[in-house]
C-alpha positions as CSV (number, residue, x, y, z in Angstrom):
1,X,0.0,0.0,0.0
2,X,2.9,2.7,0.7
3,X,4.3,1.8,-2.3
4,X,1.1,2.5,-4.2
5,X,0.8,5.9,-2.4
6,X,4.3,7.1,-3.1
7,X,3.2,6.0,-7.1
8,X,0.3,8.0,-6.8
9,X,2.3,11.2,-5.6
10,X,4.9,10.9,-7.6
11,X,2.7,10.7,-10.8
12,X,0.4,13.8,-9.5
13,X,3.7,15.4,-8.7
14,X,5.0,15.3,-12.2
15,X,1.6,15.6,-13.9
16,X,1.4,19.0,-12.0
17,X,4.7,20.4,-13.1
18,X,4.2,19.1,-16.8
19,X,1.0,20.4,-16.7
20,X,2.1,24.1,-15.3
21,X,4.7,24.2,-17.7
22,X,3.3,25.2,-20.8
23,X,1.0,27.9,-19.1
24,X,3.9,29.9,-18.8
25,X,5.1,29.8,-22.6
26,X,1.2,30.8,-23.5
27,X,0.7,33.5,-21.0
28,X,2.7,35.8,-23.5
29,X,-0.2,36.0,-25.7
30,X,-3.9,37.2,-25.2
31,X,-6.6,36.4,-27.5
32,X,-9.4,39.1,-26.8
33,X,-13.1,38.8,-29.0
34,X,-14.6,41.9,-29.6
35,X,-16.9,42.4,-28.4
36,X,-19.5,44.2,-26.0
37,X,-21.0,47.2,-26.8
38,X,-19.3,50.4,-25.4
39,X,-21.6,52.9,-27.4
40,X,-23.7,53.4,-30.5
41,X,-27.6,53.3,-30.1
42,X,-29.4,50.1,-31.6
43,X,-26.0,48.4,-33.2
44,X,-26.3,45.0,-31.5
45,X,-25.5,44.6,-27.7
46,X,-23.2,41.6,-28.1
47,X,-21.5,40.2,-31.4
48,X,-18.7,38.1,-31.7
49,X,-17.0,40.0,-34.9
50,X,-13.1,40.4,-34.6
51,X,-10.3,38.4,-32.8
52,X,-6.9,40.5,-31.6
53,X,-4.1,38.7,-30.7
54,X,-1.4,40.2,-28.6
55,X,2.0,38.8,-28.1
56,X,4.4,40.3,-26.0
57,X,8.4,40.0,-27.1
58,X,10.5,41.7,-24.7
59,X,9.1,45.9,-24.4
60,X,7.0,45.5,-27.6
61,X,3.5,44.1,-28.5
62,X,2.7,42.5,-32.2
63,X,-0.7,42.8,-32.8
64,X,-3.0,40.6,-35.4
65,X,-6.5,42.1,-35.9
66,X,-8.6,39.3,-37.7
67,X,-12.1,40.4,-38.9
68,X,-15.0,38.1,-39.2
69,X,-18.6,38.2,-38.7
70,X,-18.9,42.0,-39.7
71,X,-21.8,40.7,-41.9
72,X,-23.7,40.5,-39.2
73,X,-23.9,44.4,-39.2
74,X,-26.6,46.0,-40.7
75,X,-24.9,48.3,-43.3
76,X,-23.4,48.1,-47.1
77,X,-20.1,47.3,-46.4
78,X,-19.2,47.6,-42.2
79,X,-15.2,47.9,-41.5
80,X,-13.5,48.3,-39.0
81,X,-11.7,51.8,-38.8
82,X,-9.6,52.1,-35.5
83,X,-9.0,50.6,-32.3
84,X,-8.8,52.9,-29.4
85,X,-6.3,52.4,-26.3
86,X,-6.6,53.0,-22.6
87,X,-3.2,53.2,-21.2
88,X,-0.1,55.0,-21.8
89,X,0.9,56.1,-25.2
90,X,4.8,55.4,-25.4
91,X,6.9,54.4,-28.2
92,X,5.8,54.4,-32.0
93,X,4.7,51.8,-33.9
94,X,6.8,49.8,-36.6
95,X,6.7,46.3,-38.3
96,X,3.1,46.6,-40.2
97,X,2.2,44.5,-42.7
98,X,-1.2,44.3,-44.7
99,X,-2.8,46.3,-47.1
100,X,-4.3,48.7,-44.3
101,X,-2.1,51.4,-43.1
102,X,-1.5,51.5,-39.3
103,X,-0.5,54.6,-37.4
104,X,-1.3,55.7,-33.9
105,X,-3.4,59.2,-33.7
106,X,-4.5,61.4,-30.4
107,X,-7.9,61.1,-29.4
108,X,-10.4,58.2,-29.9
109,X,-12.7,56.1,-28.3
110,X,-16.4,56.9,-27.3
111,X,-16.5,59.5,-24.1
112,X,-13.3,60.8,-24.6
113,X,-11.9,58.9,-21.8
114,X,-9.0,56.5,-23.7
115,X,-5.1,57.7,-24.1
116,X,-5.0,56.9,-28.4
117,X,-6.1,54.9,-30.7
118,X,-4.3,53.6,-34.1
119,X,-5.8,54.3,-36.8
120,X,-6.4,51.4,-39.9
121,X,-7.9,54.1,-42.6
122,X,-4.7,55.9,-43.5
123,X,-4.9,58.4,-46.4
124,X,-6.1,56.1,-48.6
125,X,-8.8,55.4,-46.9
126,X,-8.4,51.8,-46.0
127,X,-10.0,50.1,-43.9
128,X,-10.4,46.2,-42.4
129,X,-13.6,44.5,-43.9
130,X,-14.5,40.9,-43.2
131,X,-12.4,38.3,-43.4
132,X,-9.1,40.8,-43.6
133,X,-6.4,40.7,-41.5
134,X,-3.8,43.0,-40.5
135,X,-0.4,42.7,-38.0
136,X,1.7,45.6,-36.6
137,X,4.4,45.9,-34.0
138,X,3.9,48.7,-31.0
139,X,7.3,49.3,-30.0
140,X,8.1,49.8,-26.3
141,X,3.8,49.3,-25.9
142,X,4.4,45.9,-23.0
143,X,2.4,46.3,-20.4
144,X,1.2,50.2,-21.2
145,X,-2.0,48.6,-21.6
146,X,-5.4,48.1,-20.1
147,X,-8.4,48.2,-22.1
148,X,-9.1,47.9,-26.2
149,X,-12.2,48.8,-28.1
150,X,-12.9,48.4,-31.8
151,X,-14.9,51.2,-33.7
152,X,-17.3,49.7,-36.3
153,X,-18.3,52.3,-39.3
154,X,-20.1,51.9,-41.9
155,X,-23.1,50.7,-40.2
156,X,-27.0,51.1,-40.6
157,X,-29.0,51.2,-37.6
158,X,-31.3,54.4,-37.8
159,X,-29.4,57.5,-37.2
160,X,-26.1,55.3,-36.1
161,X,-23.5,54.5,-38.3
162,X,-20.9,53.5,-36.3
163,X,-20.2,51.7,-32.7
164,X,-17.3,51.1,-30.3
165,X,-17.3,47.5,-28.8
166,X,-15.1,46.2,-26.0
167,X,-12.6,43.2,-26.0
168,X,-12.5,40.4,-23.6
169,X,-9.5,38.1,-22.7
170,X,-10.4,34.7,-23.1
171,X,-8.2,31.7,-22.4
172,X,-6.8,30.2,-25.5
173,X,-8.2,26.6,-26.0
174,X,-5.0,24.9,-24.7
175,X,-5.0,26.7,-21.1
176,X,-8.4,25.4,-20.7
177,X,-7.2,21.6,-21.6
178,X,-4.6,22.0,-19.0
179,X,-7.0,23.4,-16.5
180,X,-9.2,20.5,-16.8
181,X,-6.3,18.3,-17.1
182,X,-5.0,19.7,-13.6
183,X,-8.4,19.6,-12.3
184,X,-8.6,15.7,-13.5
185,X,-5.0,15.2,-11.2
186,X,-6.7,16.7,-8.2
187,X,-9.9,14.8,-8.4
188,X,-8.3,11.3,-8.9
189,X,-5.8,12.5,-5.8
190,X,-8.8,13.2,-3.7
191,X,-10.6,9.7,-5.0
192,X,-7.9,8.0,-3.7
193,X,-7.1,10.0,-0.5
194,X,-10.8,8.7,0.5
195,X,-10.8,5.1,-0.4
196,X,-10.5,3.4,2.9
197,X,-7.2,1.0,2.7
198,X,-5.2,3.0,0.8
């Protein structure tokens, strides 16, 4: 029986640490949906319509906006013109790539209560429509940070054409696995900690 114990350790001991591992190497990017609505009377409340990914690399944050879903705007064509910062505006920004222009410009956001936003309409008037992406570095932009919104134009709800949504972190689907997977080591450990004779 001690032998069988000591197994049982020993295997949640090393589950837990291969386990904990890899959470580290993924907490250095965020996934965050847009979104929920910040403002912009009668555009929907909730819409899952745009994924952000941010990966931190030393002092600097690569971005990768990924539209989708922006078809279920009403509107003729709804894009995607800007996303507005809350948190400190430092460094510049360097390393885009895409068709849409990315360049970071004072002001933005609804209430006039967010640092900056970068802009993705540029001179040419570009913008991110459904099923676009576009990637850009913010350089020295690690943990200056808070809160993101996304402004939707080109929308037709009445007398609103546009809307600023919020993001949300969400777990990327391999942190959940391993928090199951840890939760499954725990369980087990507790199973057997209450079977009599063990």
């Amino acid at each position: 029986m001690k032998l069988r114990n000591r197994f049982t350790f020993a295997t949640a001991t090393l589950l837990s640490a291969w386990l904990a591992q890899p959470v580290a190497a993924s907490a250095q990017t965020t996934v965050y949906h847009f979104g929920d609505l910040l403002s912009g009377d009668g555009a929907p409340v909730q819409l899952d319509f745009a994924t952000l990914s941010a990966t931190v690399s030393g002092n600097d944050v690569l971005f990768t906006l990924d539209a989708q879903n922006l078809d279920l705007f009403d509107g003729k064509q709804p894009f995607i013109g800007a996303l507005t910062i809350d948190g400190d505006r430092v460094g510049g920004v360097g390393g885009v790539s895409g068709d849409s222009p990315v360049k970071m410009v004072n002001g933005g956001g609804p209430n006039g209560g967010w640092e900056f936003r970068f802009d993705l309409t540029g001179k040419k008037k570009d913008r991110l429509v459904d099923d676009e992406s576009v990637s850009w570095t913010w350089i020295g932009g690690a943990g200056h940070f808070t809160n993101i919104g996304a402004h939707v134009q080109g929308l037709d709800y009445g007398g609103t054409t546009s809307a600023w949504y919020q993001t949300l972190a969400v777990p990327e689907p391999g942190a959940y696995a391993m928090f199951l997977s840890g939760l499954a080591v725990l369980g087990v450990s507790a199973l057997r900690r209450r079977r009599p004779g063990s």
